[in-house]
N, C-alpha and C positions, 0 to 999 in steps of 0.2 A: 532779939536784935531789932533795932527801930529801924524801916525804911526810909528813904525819903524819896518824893518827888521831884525832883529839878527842873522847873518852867522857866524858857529862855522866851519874849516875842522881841522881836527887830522890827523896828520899822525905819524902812529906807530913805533914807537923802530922796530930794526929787533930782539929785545929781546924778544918782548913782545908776550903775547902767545893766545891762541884762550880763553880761558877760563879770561882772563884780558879783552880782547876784547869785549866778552858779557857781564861781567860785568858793564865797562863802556857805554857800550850802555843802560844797564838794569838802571843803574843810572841816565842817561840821559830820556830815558822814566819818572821813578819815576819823574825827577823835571819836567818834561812837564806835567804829570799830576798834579802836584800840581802849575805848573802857568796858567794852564786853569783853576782850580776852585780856587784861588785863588787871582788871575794877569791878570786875562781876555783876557791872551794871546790864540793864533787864528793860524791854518796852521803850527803844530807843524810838522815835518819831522825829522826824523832820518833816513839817510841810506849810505850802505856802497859804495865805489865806484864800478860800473861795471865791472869786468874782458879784457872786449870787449872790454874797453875802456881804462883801467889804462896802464900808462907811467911811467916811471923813473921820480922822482919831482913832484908827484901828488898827492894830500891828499887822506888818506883811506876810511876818512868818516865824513858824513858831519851831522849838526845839525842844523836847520833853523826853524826858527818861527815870529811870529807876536806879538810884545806890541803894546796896546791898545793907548801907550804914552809913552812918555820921561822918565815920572814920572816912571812909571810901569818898566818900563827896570833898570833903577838906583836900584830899589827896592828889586829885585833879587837878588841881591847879596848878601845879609846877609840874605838869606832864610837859612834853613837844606839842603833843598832840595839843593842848588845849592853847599854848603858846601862842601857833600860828592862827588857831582862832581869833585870839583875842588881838593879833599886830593887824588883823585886814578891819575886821569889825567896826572900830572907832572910827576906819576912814569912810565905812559906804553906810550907818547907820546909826540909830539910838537906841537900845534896849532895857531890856527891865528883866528881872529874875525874883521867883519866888518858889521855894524852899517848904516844903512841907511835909508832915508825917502822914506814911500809907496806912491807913489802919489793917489793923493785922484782921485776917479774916478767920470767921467764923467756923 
């Protein structure tokens, strides 16, 4: 069975405010726990960009995880959990997603 990788960055409105920002993080936690017990997803990550390191054109924060399968990732998407993700998202940010295969290890 092929894994995939699921890479979400946001990068925030200069609107958006600290209190929108935890929110969607807190959101983004909620559907990770509910695609671990329910989506079998694996190496769930949420975090924000480092200071030390943030540039002009660089996304705020990132969201990364593991499906189990193809299946499983497509599935996601008409969950709740991923629902309320996506109603706050569009109001406090822009983001990008890229989808990738984990090579199976050795």
């Amino acid at each position: 069975m092929t894994r995939i990788r699921h890479t979400v960055i946001f990068t925030w409105y200069d609107t958006t405010t600290r209190e929108q920002k935890e929110e969607v993080i807190k959101r983004l936690n909620e559907m990770g726990d509910w695609l671990k017990d329910n989506v079998g997803v694996t190496d769930w990550v949420v975090a924000e960009h480092i200071p030390e390191t943030f540039k002009a054109r660089r996304s705020h924060l990132l969201q990364d995880c593991i499906f189990p399968s193809l299946e499983a990732l497509e599935s996601h998407g008409s969950s709740d959990a991923h629902h309320r993700v996506v109603e706050l998202t569009p109001q406090v940010s822009d983001w990008m997603t890229v989808d990738t295969i984990v090579p199976e290890e050795a």
